[in-house]
N, C-alpha and C positions, 0 to 999 in steps of 0.2 A: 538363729535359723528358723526357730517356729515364729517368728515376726514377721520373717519375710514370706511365707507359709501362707499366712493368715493375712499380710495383704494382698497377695496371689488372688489368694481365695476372695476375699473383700472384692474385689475388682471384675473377678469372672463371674459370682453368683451374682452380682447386682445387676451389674451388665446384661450377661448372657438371659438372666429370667427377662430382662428387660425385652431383650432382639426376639428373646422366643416367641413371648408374649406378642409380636408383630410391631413392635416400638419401632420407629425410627432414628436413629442415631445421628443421622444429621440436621436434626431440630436441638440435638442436642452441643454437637461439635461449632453448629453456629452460633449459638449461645454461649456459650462454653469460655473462649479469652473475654470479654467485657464482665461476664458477672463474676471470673473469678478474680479480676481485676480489682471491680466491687466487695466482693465479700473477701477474699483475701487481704485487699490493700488495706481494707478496715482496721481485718481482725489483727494485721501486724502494725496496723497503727495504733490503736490502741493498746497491744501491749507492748508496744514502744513508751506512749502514755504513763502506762502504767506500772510499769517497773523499773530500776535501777539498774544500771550498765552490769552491776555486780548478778543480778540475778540474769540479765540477759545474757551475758555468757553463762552462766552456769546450765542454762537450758542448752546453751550447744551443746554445752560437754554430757549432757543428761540426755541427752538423743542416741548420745553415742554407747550409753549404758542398755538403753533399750534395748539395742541389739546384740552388744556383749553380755549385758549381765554382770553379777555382781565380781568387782574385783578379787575379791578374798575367795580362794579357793580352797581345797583342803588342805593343802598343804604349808598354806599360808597362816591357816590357824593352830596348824603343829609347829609351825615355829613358833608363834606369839605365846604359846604354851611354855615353851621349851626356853624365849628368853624371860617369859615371866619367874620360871624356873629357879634359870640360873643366878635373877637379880636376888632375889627372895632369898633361897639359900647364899649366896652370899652376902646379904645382908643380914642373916640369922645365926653365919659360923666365923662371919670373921670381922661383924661388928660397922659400924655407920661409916668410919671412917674408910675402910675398905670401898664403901661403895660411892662416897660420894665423887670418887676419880670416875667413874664409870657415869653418872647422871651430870655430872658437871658439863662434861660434854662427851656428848655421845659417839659423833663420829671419830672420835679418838680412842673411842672405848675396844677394847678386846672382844667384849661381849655384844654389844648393838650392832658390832661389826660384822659380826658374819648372820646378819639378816638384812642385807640390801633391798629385799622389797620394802621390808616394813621400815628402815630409814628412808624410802623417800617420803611416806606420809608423817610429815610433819606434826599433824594433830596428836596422833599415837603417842608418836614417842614424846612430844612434848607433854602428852597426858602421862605419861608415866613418869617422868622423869620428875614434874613437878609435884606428883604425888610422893613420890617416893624422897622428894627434897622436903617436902611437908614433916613426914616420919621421922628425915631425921633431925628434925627442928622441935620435935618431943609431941607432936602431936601426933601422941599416940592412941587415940579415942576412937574404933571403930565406928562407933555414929558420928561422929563428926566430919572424920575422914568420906563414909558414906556420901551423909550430904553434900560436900564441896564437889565431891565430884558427878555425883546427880546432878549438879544445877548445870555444870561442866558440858556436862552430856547433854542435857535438856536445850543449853545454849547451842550446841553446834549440830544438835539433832534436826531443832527446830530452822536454822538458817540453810542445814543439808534439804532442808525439805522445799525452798520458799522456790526454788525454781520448779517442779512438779504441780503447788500450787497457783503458779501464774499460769502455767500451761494449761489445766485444768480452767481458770477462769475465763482464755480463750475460747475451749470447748463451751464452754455454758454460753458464750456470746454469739459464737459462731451461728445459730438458728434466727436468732432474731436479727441478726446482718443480713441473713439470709433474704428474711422476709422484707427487710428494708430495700433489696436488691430486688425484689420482686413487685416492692409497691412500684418504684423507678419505671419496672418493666410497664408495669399497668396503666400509669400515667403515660407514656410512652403509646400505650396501644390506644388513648383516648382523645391522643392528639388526632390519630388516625381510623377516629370510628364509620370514615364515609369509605372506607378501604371495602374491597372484595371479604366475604367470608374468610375463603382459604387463606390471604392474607391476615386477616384479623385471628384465625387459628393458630399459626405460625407463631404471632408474636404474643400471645398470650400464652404461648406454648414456652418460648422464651422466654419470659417473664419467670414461670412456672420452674423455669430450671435454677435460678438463684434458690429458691424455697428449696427444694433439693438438694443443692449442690452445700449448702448452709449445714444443716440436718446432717448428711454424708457426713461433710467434712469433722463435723461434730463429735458423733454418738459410732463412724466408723475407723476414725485416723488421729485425732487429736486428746480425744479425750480418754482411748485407748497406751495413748502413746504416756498421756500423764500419769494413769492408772499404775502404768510397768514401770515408770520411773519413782512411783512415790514406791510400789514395792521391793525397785532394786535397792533403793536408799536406805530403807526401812531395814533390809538385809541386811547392808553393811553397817547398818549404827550397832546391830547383834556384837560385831568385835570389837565395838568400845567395850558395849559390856562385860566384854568376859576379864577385860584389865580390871575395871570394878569388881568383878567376884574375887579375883585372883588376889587382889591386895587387901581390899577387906577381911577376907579370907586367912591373908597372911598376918595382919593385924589383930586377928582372935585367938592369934598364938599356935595356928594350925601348922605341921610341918610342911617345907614346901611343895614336895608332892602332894600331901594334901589340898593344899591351896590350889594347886593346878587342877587336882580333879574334880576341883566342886567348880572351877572356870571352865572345864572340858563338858560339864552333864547342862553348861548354858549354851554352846554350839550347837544352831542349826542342821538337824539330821542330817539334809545332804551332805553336810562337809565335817562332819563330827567324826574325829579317829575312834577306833576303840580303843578299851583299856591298854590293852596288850600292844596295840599299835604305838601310846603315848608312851609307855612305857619302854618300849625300844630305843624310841627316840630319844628319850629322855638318857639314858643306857648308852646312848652313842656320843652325849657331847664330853667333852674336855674334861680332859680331872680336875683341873683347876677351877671349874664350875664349883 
């Protein structure tokens, strides 16, 4: 909501101080399809260029966070709570072999079951499942266990990000495309230096709007747009982490309430339960938990 806000706004204050100011808008409208031709066509050519099919969808689907926001919402991390919960203490009361029906595979599991959001991300539960397959294969070394899954995180952190970063390198290209569209223009006005003034005003005036319209696109829409997505992403790698508090945690021999709530004090304010909160929840599922 406040994206679409804030191009609202983008669009009226440039504008509007522009008209106020006695600008003319149709120096600009006439200019306007050929240079963004120019500096657009560029700047998705080259980051057609420059990135892989894999990142270049990933920027669609990263557009569309901009405006949503981060998936995980509160109540999505009182679940991830609640089955970290119920793995741990069942892997603490009733032993590895108990559990490993449950991680061997998931959608079969009683337990993964009744969290349908968090089974459709694949990453999660497969982060869980193969840590906790780790465990009961005796590695049971809280630093070790740590690290494997640090680098885990660091590998899909980093690949979560690389679409945000191509977008971003747009933005930084987009000004001097700009200005490339604006030497065109200039060469352009020099074919016709035996032109009228007012004529030679006009198109130097077009010229002037790639330089513009570069810069804009740049510093008000693109690189804006990279900015929100490298922080949505950033937000949601927070719920990898809390699977790493949570099982290290469980691994230091902590009970598994405990281990939940030193996962619950790594949730992002906005979407962080209270105590009293997790504890309900935790309070509500299945005895057989």
């Amino acid at each position: 909501m406040f994206q679409i806000i804030g191009i609202v706004l983008l669009f009226a204050l440039v504008f509007g101080s522009y008209i106020i100011s006695g600008g003319k808008m149709d120096v600009i409208m006439h200019a306007l399809p050929h240079e963004m031709m120019a500096i657009g066509g560029a700047g998705v050519a080259a980051f057609l260029i420059s990135n892989s099919m894999t990142v270049i969808k990933g920027v669609g689907g990263g557009m569309a966070k901009v405006f949503s926001g981060p998936k995980w919402k509160a109540a999505d991390y009182r679940d991830l709570l609640s089955l970290l919960f119920q793995l741990t203490k069942t892997m603490k009361s009733k032993g590895v072999i108990a559990l490993e029906a449950h991680i061997e595979k998931p959608a079969d599991s009683t337990i993964f079951s009744r969290y349908p959001k968090l089974m459709k991300d694949h990453f999660a539960i497969d982060f869980i499942c193969d840590t906790l397959r780790m465990m009961t294969m005796n590695l049971e070394d809280p630093h070790q266990v740590e690290d494997a899954m640090e680098k885990q995180l660091e590998k899909h952190h980093h690949e979560a990000l690389a679409p945000s970063h191509a977008l971003q390198n747009m933005a930084d290209a987009l000004p001097a495309l700009g200005i490339v569209a604006a030497v065109l223009g200039v060469i352009k006005t020099m074919g016709s230096i035996t032109e009228p003034p007012a004529v030679l005003g006009g198109m130097i005036g077009g010229a002037l709007v790639g330089t513009f319209l570069g810069v804009f696109l740049a510093y008000g829409l693109v690189g804006p747009f990279a900015a929100r997505m490298k922080d949505v992403i950033e937000e949601e790698g927070a719920f990898y982490k809390i699977i790493q508090s949570v099982l290290v945690a469980h691994l230091h021999g902590n009970a598994a309430q405990i281990s939940v709530e030193i996962g619950r004090g790594d949730i992002p304010s906005s979407a962080q339960p209270s105590f009293l909160e997790l504890e309900a929840a935790l309070q509500a599922l299945p005895a057989e938990a």
